[in-house]
C-alpha positions as CSV (number, residue, x, y, z in Angstrom):
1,X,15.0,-7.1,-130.3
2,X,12.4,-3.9,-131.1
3,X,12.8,-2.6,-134.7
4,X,11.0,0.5,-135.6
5,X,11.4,2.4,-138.7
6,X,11.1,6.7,-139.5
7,X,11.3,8.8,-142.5
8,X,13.5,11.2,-142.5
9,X,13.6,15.1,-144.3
10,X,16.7,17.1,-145.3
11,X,19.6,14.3,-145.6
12,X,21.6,14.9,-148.7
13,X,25.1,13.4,-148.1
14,X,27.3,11.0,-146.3
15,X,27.6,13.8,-143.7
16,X,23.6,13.7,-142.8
17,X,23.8,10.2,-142.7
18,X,26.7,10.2,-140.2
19,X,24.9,12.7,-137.9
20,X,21.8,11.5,-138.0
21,X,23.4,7.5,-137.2
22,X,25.3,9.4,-134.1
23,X,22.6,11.0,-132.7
24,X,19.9,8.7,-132.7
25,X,22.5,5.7,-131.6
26,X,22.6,7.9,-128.5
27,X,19.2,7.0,-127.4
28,X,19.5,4.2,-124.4
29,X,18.5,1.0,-125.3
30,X,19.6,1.7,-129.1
31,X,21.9,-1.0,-130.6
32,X,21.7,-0.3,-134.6
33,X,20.8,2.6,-136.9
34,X,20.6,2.1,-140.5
35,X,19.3,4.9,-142.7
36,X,18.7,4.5,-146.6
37,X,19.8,8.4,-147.9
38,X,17.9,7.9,-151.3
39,X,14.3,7.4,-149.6
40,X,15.2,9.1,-146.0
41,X,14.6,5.8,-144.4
42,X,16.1,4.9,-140.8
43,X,15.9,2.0,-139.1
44,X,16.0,1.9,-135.5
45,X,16.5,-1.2,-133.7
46,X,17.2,-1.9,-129.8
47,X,16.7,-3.9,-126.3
48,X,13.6,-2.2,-126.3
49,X,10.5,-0.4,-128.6
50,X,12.3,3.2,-128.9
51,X,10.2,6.1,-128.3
52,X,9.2,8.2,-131.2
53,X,9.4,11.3,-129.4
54,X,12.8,10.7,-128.7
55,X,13.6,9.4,-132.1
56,X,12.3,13.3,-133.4
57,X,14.7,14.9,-130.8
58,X,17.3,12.6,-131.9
59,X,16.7,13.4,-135.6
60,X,16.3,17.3,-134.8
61,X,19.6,17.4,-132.8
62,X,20.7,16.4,-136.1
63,X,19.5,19.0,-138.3
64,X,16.3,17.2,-139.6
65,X,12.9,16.4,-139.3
66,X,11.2,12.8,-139.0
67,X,8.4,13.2,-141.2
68,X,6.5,9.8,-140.8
């Protein structure tokens, strides 16, 4: 199991949590997203090391930026 771990711009609500959860879940190979709305944190874990770049297109899908 690959973990890595993003921070995360823009999320306010329940709604950005949601979006941002759906989209990056998306990603082959993803099995869990957890994201922490008061720090921006997500947590990205799968069968394999997820790429970042895709993580950011995830995340931009969504209507936000990864910001580290």
């Amino acid at each position: 199991m690959y973990e890595s771990f993003y921070t995360v711009a823009g999320m306010t609500c329940g709604h950005c949590v949601s979006s941002v959860t759906e989209e990056v879940g998306k990603i082959d190979g993803v099995t869990s997203v957890q994201v922490d709305l008061p720090t921006g944190g997500v947590t990205v874990a799968g069968t394999r090391e997820p790429d970042a770049a895709e993580v950011a297109v995830a995340v931009e899908e969504a209507g936000y930026t990864v910001t580290a």
